[in-house]
PDB file of N, H, CA, C and O in Angstrom:
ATOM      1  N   UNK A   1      38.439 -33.597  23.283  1.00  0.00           N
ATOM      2  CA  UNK A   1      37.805 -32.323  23.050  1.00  0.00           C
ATOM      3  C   UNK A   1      37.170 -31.864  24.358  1.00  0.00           C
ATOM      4  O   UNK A   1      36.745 -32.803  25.030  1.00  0.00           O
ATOM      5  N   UNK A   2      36.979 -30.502  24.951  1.00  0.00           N
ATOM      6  H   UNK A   2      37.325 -29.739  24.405  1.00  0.00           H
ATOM      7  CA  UNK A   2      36.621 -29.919  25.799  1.00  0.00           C
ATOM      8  C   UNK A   2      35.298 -29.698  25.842  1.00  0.00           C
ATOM      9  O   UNK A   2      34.667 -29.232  24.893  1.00  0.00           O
ATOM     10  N   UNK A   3      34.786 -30.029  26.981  1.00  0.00           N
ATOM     11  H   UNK A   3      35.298 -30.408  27.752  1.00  0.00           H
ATOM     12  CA  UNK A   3      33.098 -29.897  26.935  1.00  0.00           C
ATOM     13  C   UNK A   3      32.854 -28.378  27.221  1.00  0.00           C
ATOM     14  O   UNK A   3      33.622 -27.713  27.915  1.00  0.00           O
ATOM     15  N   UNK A   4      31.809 -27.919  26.677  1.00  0.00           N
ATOM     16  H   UNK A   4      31.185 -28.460  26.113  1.00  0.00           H
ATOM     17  CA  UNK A   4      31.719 -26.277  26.676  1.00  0.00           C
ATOM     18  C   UNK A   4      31.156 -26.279  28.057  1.00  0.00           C
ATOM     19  O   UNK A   4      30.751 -27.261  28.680  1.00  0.00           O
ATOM     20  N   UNK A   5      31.191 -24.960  28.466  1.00  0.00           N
ATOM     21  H   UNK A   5      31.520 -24.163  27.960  1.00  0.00           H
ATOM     22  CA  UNK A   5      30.362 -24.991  30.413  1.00  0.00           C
ATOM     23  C   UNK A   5      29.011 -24.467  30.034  1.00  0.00           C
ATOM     24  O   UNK A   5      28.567 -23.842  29.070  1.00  0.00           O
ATOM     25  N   UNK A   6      28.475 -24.998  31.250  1.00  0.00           N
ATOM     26  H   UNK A   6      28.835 -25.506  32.032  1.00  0.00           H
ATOM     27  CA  UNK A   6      27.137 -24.324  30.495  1.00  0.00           C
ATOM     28  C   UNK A   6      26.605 -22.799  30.793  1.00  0.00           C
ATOM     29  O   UNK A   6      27.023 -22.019  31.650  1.00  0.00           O
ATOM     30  N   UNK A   7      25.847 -22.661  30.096  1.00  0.00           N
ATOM     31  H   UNK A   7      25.508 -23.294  29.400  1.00  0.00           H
ATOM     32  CA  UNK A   7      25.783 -20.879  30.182  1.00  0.00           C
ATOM     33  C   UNK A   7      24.900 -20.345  31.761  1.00  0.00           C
ATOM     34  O   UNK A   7      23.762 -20.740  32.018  1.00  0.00           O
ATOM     35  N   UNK A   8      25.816 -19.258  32.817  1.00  0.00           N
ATOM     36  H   UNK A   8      26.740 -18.937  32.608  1.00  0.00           H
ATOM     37  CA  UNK A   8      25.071 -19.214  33.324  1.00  0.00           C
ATOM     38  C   UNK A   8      23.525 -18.852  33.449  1.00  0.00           C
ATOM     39  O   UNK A   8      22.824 -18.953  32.443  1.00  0.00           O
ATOM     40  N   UNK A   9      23.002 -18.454  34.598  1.00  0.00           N
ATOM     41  H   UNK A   9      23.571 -18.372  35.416  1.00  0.00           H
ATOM     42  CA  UNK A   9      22.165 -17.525  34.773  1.00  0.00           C
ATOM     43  C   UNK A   9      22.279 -16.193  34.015  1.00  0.00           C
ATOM     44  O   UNK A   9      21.924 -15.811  32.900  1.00  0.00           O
ATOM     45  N   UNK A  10      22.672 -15.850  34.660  1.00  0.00           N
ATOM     46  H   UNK A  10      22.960 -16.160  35.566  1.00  0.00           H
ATOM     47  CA  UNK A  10      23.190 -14.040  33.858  1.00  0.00           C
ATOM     48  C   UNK A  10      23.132 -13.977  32.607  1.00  0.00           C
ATOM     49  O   UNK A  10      22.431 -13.245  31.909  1.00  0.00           O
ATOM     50  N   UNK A  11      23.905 -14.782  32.305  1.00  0.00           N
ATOM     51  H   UNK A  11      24.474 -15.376  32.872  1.00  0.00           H
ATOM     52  CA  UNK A  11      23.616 -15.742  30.395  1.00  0.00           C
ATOM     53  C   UNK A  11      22.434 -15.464  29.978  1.00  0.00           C
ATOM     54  O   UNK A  11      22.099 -14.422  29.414  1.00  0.00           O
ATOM     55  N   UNK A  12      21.889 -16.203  30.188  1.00  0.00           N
ATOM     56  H   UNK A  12      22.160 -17.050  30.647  1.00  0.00           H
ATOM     57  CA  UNK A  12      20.267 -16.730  29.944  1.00  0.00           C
ATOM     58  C   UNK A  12      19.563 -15.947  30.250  1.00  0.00           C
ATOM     59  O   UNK A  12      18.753 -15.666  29.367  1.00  0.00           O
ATOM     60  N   UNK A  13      19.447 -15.298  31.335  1.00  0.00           N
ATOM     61  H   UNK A  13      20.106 -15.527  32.052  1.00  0.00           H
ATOM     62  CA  UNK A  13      18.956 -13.714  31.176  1.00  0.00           C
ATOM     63  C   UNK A  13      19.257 -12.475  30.370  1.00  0.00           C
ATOM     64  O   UNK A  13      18.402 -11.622  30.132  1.00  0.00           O
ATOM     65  N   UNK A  14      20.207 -12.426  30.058  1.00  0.00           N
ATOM     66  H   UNK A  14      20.902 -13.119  30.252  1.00  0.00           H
ATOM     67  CA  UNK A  14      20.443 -11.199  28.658  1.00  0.00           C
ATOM     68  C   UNK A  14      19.773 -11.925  27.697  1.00  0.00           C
ATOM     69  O   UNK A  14      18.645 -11.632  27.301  1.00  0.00           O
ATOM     70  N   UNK A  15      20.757 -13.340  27.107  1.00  0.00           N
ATOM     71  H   UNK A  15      21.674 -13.578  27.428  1.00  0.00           H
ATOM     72  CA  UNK A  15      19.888 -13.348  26.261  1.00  0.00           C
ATOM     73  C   UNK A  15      18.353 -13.437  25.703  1.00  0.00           C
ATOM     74  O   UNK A  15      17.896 -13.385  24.561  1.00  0.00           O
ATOM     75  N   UNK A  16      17.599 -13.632  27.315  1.00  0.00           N
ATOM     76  H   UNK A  16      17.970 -13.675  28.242  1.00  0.00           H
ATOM     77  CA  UNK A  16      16.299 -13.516  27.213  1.00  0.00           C
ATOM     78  C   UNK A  16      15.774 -12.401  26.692  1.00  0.00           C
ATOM     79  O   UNK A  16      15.108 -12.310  25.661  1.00  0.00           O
ATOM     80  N   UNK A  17      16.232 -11.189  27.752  1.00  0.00           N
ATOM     81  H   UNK A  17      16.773 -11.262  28.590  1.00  0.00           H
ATOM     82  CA  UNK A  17      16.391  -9.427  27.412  1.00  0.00           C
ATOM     83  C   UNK A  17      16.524  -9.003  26.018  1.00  0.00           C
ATOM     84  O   UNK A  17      15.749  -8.232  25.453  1.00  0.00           O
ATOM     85  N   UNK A  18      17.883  -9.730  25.332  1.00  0.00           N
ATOM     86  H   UNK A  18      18.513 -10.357  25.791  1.00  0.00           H
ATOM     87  CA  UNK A  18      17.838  -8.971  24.032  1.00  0.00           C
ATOM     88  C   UNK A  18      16.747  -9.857  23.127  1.00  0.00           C
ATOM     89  O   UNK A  18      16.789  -9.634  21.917  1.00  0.00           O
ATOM     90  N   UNK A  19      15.826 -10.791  23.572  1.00  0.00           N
ATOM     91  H   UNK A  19      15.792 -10.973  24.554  1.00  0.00           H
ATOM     92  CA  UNK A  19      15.051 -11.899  22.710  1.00  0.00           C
ATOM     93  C   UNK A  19      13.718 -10.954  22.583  1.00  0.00           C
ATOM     94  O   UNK A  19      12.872 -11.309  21.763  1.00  0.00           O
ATOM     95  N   UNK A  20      13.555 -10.114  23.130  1.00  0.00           N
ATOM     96  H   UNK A  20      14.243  -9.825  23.797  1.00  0.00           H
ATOM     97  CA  UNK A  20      12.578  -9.797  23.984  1.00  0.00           C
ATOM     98  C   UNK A  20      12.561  -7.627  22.949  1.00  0.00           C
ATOM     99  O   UNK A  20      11.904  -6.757  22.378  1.00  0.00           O
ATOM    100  N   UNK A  21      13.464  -7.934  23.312  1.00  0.00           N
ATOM    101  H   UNK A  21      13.997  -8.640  23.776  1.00  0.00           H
ATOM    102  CA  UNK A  21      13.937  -6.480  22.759  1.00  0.00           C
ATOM    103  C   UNK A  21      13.722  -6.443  20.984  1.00  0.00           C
ATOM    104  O   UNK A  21      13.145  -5.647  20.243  1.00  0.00           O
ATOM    105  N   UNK A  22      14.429  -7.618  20.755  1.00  0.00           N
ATOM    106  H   UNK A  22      14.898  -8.265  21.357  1.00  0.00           H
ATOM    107  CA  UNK A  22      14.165  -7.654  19.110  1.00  0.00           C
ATOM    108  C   UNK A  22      12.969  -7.790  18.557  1.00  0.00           C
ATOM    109  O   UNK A  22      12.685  -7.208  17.510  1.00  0.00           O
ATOM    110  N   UNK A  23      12.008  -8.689  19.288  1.00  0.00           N
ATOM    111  H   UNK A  23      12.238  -9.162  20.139  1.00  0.00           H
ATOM    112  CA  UNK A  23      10.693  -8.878  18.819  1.00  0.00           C
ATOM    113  C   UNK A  23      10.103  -7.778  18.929  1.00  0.00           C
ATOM    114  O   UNK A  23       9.045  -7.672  18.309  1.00  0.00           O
ATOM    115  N   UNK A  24      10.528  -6.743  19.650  1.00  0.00           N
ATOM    116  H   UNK A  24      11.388  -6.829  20.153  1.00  0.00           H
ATOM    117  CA  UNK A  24       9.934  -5.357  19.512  1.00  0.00           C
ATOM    118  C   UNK A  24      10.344  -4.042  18.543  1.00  0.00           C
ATOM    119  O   UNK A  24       9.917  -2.888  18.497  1.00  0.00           O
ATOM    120  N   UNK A  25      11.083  -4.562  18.005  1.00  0.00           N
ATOM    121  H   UNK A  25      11.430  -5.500  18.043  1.00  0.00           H
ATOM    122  CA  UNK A  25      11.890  -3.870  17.298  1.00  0.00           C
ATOM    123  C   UNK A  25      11.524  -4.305  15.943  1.00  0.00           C
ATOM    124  O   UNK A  25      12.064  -3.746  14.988  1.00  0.00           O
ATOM    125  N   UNK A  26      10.754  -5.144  15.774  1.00  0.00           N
ATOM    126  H   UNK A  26      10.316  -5.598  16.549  1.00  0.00           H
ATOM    127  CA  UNK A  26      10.098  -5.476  14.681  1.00  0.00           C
ATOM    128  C   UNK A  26       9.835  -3.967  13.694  1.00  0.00           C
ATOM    129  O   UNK A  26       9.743  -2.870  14.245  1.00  0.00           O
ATOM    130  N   UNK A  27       9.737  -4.143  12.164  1.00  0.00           N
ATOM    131  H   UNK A  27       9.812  -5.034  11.716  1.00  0.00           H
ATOM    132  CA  UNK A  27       9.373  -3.379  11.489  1.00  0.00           C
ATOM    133  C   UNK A  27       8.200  -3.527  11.621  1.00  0.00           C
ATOM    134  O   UNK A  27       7.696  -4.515  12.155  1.00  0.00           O
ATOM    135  N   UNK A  28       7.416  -2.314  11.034  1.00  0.00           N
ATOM    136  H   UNK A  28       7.825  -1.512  10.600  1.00  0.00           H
ATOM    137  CA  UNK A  28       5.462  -2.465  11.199  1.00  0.00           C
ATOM    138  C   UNK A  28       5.289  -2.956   9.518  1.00  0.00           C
ATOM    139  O   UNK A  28       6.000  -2.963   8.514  1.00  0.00           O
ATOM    140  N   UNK A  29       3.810  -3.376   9.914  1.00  0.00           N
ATOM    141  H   UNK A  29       3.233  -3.370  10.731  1.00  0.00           H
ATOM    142  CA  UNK A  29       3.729  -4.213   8.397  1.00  0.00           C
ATOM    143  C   UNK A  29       3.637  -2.791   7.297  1.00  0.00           C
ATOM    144  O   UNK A  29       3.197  -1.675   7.573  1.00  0.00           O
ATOM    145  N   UNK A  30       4.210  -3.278   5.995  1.00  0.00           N
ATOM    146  H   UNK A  30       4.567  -4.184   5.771  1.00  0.00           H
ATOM    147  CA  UNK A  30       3.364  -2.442   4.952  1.00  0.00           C
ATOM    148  C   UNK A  30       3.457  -3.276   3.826  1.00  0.00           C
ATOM    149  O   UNK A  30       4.268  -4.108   3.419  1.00  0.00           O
ATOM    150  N   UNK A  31       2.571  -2.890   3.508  1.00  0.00           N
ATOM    151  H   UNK A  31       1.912  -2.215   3.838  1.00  0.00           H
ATOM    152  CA  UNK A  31       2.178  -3.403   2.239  1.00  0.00           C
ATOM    153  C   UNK A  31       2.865  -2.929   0.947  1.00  0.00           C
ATOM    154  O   UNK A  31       2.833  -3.682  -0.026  1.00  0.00           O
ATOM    155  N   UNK A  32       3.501  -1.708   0.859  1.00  0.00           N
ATOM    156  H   UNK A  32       3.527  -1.096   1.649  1.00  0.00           H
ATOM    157  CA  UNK A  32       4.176  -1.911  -0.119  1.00  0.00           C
ATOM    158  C   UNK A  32       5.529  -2.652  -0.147  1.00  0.00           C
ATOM    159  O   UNK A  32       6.011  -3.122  -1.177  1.00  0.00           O
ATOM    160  N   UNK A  33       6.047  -2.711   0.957  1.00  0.00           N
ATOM    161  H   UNK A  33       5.655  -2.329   1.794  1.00  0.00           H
ATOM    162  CA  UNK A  33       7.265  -3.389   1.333  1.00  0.00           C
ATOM    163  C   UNK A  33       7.049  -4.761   1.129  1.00  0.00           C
ATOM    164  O   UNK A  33       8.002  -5.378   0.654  1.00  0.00           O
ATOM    165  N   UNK A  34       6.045  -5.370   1.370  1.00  0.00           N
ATOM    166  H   UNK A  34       5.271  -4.868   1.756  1.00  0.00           H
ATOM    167  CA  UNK A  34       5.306  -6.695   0.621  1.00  0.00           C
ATOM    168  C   UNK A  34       5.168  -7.094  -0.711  1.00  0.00           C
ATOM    169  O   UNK A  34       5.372  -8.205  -1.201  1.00  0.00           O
ATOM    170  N   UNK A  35       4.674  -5.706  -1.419  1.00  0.00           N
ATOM    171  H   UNK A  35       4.508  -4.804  -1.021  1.00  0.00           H
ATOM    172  CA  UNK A  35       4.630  -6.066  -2.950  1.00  0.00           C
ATOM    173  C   UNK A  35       5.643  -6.086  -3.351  1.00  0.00           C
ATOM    174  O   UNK A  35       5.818  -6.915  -4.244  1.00  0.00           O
ATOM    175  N   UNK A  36       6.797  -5.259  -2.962  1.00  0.00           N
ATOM    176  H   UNK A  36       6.655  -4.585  -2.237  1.00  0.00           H
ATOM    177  CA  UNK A  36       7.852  -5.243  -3.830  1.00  0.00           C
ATOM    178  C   UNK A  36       8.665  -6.198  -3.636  1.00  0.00           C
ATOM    179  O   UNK A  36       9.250  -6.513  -4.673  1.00  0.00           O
ATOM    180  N   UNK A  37       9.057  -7.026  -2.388  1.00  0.00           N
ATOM    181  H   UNK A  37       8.582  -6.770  -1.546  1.00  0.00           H
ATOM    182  CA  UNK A  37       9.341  -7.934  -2.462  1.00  0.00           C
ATOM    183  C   UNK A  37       8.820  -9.377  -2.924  1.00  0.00           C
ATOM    184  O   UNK A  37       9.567 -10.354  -2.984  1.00  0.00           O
ATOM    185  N   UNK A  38       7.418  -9.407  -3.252  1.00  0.00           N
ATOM    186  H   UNK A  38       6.811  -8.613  -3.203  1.00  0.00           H
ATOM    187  CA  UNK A  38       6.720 -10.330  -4.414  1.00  0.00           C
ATOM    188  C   UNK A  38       7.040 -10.145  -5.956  1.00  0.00           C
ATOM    189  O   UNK A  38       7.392 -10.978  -6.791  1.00  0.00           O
ATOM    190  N   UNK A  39       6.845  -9.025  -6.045  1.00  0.00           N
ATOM    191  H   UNK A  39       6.559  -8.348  -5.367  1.00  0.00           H
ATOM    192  CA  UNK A  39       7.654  -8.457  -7.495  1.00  0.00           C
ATOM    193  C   UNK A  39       9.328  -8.969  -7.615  1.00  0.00           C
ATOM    194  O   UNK A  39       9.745  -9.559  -8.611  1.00  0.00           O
ATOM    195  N   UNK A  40      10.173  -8.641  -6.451  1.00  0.00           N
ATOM    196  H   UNK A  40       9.835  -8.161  -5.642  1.00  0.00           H
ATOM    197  CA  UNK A  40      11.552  -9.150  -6.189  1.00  0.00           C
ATOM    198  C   UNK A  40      11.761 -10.465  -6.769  1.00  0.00           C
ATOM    199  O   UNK A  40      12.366 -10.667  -7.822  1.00  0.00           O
ATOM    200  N   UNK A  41      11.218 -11.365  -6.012  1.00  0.00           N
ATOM    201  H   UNK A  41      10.727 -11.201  -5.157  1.00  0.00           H
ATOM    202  CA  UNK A  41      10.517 -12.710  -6.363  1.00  0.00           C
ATOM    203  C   UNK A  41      10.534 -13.657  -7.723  1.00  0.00           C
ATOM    204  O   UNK A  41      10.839 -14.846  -7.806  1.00  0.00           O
ATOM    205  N   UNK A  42       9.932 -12.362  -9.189  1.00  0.00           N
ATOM    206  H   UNK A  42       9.685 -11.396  -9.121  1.00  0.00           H
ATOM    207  CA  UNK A  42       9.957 -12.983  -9.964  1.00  0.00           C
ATOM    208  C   UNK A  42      11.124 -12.691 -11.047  1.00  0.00           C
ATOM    209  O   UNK A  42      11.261 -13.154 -12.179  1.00  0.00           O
ATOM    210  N   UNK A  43      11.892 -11.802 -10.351  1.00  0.00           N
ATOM    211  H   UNK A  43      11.781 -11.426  -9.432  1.00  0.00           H
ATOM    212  CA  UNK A  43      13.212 -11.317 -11.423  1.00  0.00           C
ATOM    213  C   UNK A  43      14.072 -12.212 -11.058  1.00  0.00           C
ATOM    214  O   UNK A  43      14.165 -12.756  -9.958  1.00  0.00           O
ATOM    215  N   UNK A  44      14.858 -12.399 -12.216  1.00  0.00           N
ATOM    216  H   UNK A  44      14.783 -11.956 -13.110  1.00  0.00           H
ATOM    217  CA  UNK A  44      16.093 -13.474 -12.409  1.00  0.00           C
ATOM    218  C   UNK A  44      17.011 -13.332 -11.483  1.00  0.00           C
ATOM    219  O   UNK A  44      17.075 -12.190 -11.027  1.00  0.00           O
ATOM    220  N   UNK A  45      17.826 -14.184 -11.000  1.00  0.00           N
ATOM    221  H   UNK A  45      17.775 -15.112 -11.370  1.00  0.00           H
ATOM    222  CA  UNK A  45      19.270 -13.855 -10.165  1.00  0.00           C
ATOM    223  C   UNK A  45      19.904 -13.221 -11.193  1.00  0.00           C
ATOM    224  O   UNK A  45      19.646 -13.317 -12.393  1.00  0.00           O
ATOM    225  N   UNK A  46      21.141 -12.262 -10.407  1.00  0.00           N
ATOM    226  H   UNK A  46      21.350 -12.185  -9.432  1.00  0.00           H
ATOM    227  CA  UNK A  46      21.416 -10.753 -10.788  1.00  0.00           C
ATOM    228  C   UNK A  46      22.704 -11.693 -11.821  1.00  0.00           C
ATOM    229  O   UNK A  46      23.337 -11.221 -12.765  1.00  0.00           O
ATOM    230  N   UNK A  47      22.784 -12.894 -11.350  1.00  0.00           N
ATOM    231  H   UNK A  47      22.269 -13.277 -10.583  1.00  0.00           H
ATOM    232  CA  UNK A  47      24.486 -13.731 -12.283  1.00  0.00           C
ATOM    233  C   UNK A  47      23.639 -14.704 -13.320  1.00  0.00           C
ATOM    234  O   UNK A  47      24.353 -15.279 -14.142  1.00  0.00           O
ATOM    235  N   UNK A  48      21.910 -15.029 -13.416  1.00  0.00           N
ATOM    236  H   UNK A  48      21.331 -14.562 -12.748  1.00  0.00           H
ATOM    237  CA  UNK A  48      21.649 -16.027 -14.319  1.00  0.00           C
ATOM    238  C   UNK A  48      21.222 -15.067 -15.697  1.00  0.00           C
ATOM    239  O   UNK A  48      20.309 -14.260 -15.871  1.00  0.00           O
ATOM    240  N   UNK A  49      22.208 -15.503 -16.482  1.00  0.00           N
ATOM    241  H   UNK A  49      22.950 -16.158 -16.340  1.00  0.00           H
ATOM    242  CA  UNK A  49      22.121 -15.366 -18.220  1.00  0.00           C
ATOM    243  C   UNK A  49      21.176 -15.345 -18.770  1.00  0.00           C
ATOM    244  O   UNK A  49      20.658 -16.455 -18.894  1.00  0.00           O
ATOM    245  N   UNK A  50      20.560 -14.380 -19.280  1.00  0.00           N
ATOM    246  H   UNK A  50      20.980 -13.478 -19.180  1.00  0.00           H
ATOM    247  CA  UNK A  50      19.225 -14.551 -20.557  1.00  0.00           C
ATOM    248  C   UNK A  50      19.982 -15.010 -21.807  1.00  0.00           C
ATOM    249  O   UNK A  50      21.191 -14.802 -21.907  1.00  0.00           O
ATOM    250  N   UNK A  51      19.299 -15.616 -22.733  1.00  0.00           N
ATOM    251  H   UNK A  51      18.317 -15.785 -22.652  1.00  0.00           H
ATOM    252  CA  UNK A  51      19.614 -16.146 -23.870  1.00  0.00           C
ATOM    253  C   UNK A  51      20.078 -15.481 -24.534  1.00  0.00           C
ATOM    254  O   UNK A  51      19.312 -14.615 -24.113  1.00  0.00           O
ATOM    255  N   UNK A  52      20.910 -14.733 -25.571  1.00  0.00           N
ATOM    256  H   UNK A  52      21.533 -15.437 -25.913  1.00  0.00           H
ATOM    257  CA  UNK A  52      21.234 -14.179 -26.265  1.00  0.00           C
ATOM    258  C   UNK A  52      20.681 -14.802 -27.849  1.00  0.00           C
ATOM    259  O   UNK A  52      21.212 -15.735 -28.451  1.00  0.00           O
ATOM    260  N   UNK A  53      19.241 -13.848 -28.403  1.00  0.00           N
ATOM    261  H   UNK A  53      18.809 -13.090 -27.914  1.00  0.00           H
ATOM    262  CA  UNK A  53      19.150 -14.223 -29.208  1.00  0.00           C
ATOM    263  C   UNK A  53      19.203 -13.374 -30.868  1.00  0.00           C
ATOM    264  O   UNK A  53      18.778 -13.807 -31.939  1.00  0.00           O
ATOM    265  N   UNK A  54      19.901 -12.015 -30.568  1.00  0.00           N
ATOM    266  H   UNK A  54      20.246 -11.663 -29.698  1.00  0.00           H
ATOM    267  CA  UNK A  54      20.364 -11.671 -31.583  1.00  0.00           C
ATOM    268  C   UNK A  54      20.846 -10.401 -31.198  1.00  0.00           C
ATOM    269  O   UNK A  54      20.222  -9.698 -30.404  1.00  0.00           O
ATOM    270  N   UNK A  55      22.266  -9.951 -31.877  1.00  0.00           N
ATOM    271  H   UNK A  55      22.773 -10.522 -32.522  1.00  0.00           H
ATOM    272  CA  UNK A  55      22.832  -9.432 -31.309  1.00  0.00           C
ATOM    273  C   UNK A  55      22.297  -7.308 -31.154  1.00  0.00           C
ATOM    274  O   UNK A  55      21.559  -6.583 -31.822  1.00  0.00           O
ATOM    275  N   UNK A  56      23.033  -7.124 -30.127  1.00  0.00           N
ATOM    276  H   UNK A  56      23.633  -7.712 -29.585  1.00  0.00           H
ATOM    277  CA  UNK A  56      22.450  -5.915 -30.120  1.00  0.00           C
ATOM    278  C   UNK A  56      22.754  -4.696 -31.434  1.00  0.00           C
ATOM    279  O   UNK A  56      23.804  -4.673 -32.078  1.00  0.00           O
ATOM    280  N   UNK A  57      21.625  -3.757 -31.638  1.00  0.00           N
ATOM    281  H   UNK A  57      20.772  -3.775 -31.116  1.00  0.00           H
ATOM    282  CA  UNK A  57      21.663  -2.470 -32.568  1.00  0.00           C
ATOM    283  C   UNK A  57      23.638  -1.830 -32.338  1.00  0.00           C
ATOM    284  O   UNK A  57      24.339  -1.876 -31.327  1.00  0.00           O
ATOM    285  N   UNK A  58      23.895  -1.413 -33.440  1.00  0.00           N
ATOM    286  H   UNK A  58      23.326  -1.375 -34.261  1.00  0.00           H
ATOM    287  CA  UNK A  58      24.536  -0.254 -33.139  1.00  0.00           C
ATOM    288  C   UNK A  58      24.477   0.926 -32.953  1.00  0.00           C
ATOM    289  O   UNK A  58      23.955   1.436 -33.943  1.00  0.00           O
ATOM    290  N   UNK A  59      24.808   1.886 -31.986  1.00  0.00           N
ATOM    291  H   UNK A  59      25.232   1.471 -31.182  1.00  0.00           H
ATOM    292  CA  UNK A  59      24.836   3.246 -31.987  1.00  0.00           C
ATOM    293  C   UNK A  59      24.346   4.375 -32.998  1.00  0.00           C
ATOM    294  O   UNK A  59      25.361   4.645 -33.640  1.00  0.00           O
ATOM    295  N   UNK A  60      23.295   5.179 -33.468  1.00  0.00           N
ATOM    296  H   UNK A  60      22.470   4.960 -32.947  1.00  0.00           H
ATOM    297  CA  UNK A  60      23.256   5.329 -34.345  1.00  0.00           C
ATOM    298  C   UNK A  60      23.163   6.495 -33.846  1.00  0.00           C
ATOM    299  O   UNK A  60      22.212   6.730 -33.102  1.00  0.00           O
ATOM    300  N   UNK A  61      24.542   7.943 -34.257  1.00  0.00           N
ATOM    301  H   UNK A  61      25.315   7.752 -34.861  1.00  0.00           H
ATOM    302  CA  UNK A  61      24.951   8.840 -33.717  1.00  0.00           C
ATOM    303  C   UNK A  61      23.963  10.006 -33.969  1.00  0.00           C
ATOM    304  O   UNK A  61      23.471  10.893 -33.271  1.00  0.00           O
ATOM    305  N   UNK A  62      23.886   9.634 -35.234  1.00  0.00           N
ATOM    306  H   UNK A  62      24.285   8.914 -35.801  1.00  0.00           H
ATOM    307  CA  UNK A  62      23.510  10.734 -36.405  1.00  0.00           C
ATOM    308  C   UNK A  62      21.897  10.796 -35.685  1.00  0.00           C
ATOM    309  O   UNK A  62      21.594  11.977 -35.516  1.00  0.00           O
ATOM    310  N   UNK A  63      20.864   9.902 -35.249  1.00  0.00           N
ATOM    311  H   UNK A  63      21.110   8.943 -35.386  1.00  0.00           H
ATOM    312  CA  UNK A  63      20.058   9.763 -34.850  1.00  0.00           C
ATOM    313  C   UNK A  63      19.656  10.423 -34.000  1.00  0.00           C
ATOM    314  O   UNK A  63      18.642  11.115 -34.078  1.00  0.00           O
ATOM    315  N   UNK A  64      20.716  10.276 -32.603  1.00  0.00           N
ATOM    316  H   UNK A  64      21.540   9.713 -32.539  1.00  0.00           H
ATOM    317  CA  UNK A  64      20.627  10.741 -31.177  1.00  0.00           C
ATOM    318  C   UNK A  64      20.994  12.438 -31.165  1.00  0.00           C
ATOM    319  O   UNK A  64      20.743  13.209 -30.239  1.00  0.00           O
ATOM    320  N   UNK A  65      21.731  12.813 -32.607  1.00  0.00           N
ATOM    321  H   UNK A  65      21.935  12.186 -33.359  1.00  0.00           H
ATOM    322  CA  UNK A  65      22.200  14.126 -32.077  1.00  0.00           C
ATOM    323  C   UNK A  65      21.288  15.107 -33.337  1.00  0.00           C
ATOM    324  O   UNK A  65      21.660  16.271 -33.486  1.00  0.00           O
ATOM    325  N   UNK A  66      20.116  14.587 -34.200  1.00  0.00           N
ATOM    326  H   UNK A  66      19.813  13.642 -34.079  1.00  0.00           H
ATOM    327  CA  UNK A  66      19.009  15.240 -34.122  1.00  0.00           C
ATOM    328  C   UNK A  66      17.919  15.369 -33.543  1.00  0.00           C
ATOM    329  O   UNK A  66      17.097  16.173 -33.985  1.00  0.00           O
ATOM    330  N   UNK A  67      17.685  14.694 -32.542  1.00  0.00           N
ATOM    331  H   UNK A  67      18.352  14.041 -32.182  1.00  0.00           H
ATOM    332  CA  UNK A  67      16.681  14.081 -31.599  1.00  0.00           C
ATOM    333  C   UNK A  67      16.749  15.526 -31.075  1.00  0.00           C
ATOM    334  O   UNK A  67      16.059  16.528 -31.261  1.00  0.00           O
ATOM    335  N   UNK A  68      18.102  15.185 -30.179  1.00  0.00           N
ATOM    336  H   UNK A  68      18.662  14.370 -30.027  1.00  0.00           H
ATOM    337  CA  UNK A  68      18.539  16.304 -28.895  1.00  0.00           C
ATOM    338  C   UNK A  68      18.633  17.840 -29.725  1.00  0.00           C
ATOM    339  O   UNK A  68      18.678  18.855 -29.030  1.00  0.00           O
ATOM    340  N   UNK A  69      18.665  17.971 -31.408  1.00  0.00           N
ATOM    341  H   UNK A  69      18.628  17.146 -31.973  1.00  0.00           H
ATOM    342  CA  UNK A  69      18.747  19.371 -31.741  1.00  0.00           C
ATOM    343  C   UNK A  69      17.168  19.424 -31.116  1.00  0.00           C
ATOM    344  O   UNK A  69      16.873  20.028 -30.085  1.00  0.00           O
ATOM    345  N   UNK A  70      16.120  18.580 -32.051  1.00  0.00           N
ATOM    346  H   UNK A  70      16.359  18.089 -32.889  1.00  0.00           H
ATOM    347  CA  UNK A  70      14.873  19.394 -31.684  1.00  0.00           C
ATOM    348  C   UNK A  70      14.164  19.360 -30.538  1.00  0.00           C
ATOM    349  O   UNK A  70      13.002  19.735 -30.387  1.00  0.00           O
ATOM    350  N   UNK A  71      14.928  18.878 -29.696  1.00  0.00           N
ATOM    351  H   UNK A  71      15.873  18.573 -29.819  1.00  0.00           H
ATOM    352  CA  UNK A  71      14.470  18.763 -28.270  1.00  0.00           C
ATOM    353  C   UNK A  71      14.702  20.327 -27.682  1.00  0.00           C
ATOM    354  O   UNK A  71      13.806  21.066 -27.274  1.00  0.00           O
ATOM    355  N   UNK A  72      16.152  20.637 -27.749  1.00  0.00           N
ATOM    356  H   UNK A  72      16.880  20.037 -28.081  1.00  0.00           H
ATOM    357  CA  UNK A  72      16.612  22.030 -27.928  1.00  0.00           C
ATOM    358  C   UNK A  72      15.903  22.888 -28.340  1.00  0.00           C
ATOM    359  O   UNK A  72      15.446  23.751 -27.590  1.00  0.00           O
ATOM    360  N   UNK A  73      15.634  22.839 -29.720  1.00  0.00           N
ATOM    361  H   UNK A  73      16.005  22.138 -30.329  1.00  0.00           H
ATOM    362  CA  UNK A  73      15.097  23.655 -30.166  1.00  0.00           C
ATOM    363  C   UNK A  73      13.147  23.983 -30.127  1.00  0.00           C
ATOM    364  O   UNK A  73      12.494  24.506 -31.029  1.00  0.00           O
ATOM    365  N   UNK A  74      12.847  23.684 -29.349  1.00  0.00           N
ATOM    366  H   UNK A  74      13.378  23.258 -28.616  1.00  0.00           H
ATOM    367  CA  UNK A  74      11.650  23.395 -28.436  1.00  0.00           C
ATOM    368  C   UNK A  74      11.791  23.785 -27.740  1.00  0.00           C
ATOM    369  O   UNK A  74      10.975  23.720 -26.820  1.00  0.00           O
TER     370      UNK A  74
END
């Protein structure tokens, strides 16, 4: 196997430059960007299963399309 060369100068200076660059490029703190990712935190992974413990209502048409008359009609 081939030994890698080592990185020059020039090397090691950019990457100092862009080391240097990013830490400035930092986002500024906020605090809501904090909470919500604490809140983030306590919700389930988007693939882990809640229990299924009884099955869901059916559609109840007749329901939804007097709702929306007197919503209308308001």
């Amino acid at each position: 196997m081939l030994a890698r060369p080592a990185p020059t100068r020039a090397v090691l200076q950019a990457l100092a430059r862009h080391s240097q660059l990013a830490a400035r490029r930092q986002q500024p703190f906020s605090i809501m960007h904090n909470l919500r990712s604490f809140a983030r935190s306590f919700e389930p992974h988007p693939f882990q299963r809640l229990p299924v413990t009884s099955s869901p209502a059916k559609a109840d048409w007749g329901k939804l399309v007097n709702r929306s008359a007197k919503q209308a009609a308001v």
